[in-house]
ZADO-1210 file (C-alpha; in nm, 4 decimals, padded with zeros to 6 digits):
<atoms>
<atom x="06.7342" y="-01.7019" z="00.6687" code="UNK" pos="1"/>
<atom x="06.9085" y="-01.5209" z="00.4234" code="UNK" pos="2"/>
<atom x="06.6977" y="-01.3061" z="00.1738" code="UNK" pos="3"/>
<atom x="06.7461" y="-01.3639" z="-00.2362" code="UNK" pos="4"/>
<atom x="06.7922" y="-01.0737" z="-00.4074" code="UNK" pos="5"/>
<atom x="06.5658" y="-01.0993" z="-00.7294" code="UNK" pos="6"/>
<atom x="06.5438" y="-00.9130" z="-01.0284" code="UNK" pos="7"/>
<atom x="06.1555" y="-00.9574" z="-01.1055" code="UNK" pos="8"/>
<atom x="06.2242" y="-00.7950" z="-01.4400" code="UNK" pos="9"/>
<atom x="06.4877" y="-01.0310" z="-01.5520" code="UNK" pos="10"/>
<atom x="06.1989" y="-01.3199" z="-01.3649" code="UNK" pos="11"/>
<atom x="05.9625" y="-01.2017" z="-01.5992" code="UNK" pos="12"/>
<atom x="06.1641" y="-01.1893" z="-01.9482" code="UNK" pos="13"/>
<atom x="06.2457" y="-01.5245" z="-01.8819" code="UNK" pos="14"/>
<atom x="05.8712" y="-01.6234" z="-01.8548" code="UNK" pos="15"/>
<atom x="05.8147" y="-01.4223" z="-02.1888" code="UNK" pos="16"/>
<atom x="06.0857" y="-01.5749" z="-02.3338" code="UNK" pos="17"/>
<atom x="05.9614" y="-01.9587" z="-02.2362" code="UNK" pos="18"/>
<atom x="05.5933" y="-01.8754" z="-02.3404" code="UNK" pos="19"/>
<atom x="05.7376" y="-01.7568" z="-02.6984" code="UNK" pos="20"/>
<atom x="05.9455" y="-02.0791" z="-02.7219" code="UNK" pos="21"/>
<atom x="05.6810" y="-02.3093" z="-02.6123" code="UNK" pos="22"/>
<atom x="05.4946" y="-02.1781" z="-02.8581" code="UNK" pos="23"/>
<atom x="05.7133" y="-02.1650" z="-03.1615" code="UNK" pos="24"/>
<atom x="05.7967" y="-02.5544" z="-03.0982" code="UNK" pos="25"/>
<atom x="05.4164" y="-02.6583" z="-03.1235" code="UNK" pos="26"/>
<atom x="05.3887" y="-02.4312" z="-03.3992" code="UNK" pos="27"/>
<atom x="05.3527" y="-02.5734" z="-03.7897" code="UNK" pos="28"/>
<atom x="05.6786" y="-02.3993" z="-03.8252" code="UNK" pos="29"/>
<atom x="05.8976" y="-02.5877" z="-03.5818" code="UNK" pos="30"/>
<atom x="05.7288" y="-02.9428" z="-03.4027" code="UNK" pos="31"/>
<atom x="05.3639" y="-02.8728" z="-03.4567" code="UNK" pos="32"/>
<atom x="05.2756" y="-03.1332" z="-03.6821" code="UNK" pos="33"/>
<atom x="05.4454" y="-03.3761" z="-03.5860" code="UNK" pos="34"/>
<atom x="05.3735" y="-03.3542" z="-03.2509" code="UNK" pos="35"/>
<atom x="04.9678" y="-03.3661" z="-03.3614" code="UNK" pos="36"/>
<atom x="05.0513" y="-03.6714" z="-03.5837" code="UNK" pos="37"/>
<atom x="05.1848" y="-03.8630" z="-03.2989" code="UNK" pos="38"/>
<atom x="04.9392" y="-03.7572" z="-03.0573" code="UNK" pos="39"/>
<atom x="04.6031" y="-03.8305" z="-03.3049" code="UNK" pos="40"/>
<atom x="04.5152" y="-03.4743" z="-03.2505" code="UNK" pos="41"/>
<atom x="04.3428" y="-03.3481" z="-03.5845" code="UNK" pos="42"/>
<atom x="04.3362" y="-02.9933" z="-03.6890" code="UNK" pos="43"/>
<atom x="03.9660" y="-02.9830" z="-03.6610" code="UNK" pos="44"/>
<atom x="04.0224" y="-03.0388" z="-03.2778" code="UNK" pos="45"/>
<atom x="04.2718" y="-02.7737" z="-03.2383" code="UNK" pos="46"/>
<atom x="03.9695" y="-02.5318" z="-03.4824" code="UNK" pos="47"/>
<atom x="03.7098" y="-02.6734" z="-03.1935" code="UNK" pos="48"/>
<atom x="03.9849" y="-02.6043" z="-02.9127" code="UNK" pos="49"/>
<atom x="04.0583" y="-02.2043" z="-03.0244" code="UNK" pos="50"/>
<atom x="03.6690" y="-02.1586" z="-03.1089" code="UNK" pos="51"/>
<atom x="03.5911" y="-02.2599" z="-02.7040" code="UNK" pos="52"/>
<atom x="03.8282" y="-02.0045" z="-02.5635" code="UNK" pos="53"/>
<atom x="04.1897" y="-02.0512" z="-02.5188" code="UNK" pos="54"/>
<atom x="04.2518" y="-01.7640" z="-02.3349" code="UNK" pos="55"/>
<atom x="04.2308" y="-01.9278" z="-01.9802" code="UNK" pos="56"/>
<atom x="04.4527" y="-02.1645" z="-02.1039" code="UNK" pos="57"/>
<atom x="04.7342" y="-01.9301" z="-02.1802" code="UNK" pos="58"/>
<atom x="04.6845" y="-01.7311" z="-01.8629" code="UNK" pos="59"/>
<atom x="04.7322" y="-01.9753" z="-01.6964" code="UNK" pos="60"/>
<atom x="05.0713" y="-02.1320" z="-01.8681" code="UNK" pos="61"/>
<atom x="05.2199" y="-01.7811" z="-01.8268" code="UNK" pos="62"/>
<atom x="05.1461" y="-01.7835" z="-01.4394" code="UNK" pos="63"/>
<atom x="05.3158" y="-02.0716" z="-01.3903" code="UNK" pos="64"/>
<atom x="05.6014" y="-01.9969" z="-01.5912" code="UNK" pos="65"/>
<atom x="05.6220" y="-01.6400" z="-01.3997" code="UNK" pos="66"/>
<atom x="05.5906" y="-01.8639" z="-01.0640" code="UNK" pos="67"/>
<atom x="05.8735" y="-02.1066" z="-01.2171" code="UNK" pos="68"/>
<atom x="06.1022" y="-01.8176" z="-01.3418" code="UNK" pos="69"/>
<atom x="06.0302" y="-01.6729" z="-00.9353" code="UNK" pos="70"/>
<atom x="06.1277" y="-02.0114" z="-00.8071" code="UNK" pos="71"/>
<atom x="06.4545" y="-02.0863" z="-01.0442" code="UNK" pos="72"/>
<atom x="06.5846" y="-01.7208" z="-00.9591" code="UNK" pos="73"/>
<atom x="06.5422" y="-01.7719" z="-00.5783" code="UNK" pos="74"/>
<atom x="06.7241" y="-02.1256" z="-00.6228" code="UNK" pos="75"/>
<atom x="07.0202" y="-01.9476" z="-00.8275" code="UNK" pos="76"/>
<atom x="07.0586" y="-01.7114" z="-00.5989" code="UNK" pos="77"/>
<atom x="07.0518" y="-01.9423" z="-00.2633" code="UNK" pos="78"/>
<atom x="07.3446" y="-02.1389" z="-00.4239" code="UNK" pos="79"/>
<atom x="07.5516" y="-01.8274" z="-00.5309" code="UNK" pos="80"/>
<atom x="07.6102" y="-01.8869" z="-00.8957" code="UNK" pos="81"/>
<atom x="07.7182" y="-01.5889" z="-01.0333" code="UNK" pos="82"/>
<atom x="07.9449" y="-01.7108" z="-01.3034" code="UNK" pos="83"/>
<atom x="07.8341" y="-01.9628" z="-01.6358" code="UNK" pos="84"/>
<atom x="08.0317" y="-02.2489" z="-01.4708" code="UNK" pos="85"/>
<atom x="07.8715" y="-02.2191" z="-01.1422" code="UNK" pos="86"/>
<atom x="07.5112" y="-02.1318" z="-01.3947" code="UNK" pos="87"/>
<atom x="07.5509" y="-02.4975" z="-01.5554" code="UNK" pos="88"/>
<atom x="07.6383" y="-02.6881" z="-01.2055" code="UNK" pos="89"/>
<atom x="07.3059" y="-02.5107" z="-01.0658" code="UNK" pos="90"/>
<atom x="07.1264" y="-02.6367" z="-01.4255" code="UNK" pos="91"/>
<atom x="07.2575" y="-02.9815" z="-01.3782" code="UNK" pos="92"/>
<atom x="07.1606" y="-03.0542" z="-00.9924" code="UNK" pos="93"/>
<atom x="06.8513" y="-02.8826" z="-01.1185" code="UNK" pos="94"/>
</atoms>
């Protein structure tokens, strides 16, 4: 088997970089209110929800998005695509 060369810095911007945009688009400022009036979820829940400890919560989204960052950069690198046209073929079969 042939072994991926990763870049575990570049693996872990990208999981910063998805954690930030996750949570600017559920924030009042982007999707955030729309996204509780279509789901019924009230403010007072989300009060409730931050008073109870949300900190597992986001531990736990960033360690999966390090783990998916890990994954994705192993699967770029397996099918060689080194350029943005060979980038957006990998992003498509993806």
């Amino acid at each position: 088997m042939v072994e991926a060369t990763i870049n575990l810095l570049a693996v872990l911007v990208a999981a910063i970089a998805m954690f930030v945009i996750g949570g600017l688009w559920f924030s009042p400022i982007l999707f955030g209110n729309l996204w509780m009036k279509l789901s019924g979820v009230t403010k007072k829940q989300i009060a409730e929800a931050k008073k109870n400890g949300m900190a597992g919560s986001y531990i736990g989204t960033f360690v999966a998005l390090v783990v998916m960052s890990y994954i994705l950069a192993h699967f770029i690198d397996y099918v060689g695509a080194t350029t943005a046209a060979l980038g957006a073929e990998a992003a498509f079969w993806t």
